[in-house]
C-alpha angles and dihedrals in degrees: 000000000000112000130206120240115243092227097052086040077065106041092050090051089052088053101054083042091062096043093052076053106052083041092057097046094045088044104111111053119202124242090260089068098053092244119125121289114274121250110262119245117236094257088057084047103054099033084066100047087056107047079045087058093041085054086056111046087046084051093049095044094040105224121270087013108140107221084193139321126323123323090009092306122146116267114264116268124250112287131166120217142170125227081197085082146346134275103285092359136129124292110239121244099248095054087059134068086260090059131036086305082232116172117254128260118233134178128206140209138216112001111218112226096241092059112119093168153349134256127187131187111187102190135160116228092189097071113136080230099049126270113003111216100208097167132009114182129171142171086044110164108241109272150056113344110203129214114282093007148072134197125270113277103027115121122214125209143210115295122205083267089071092234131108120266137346126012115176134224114295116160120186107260117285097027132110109200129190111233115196119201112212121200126192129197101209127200090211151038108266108231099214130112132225105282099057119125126226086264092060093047099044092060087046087056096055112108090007099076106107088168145347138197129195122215124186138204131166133218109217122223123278 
């Protein structure tokens, strides 16, 4: 019988060793050989897991979508202003009887969804005979309203004067008065014609007001 010797028993061994090796190392073939794919390491993993979950929150939020104001806040509520004078400021002439008797300007913010029109009641509670109506309008399309002029198919009432339309402030001498400016935002359209009085819109109004905003000038004295 024919024996191994040690040293060659070893070497062989060594050698098989070092194949098993090289096998090992070579295993995993890249797409450019036509082998399967190679598994992906944790950092590719989880790379991709996050730039998936990035794709959906953008989706879901719709990019450049405000979810509210400024920093997250809620959206401003709705508010009427006139860039004819400040908060509290002084009417200008041509918006009074001693000018062109012109109607004012006013600007609004923030339309609710629900507003269908506008209404606005322009009074004077500083009248020597109790509350003054100067302007009553209704039926106003939702945005800006310029000066002398309002928007096709508003509809404008009978102010304390008896006559249709705007009249402008007029204290007796003397006198400085405070004149408010009420806007509505209306979820209707307001069935009265032009020759209804304050009274008769107000009652329209009830159970139609979604909002409604206050803005004041004064007259000075003259």
């Amino acid at each position: 019988m024919t024996h191994s010797h040690p040293h060659r028993r070893h070497l062989i061994a060594s050698l098989a060793a070092l194949a098993l090796l090289l096998a090992a190392c070579g295993g995993g073939t890249s797409e450019g050989d036509g082998g399967t794919e190679a598994t992906p390491s944790a950092e590719a993993t989880a790379a991709a897991t996050a730039d998936a979950t990035a794709t959906a929150t953008t989706d879901a939020g719709g990019a450049g979508t405000p979810t509210g104001g400024p920093g997250g806040m809620p959206p401003a509520p709705f508010a009427v202003t006139s860039a004819a004078f400040e908060p509290g400021g002084a009417i200008p002439v041509e918006f009074t009887c001693d000018g062109a008797d012109t109607s004012l300007p006013l600007e609004f913010t923030r339309f609710d969804a629900r507003t269908q029109t506008l209404a606005v009641i322009f009074e004077d509670p500083d009248a020597p005979g109790g509350t003054f109506v100067h302007w009553t309008a209704w039926n106003i399309p939702p945005g800006n309203i310029e000066a002398g002029a309002l928007p096709s198919g508003a509809v404008e009432g009978v102010n304390d004067t008896g006559a249709t339309g705007y009249a402008g402030p007029c204290p007796p001498e003397g006198q400085s008065h405070r004149y408010i400016v009420t806007a509505y935002e209306v979820d209707t359209t307001i069935a009265l014609g032009e020759f209804a009085i304050v009274d008769e819109l107000r009652a329209a109004l009830e159970g139609h007001i979604v909002s409604e905003a206050r803005y004041e000038g004064v007259y000075p004295a003259r």
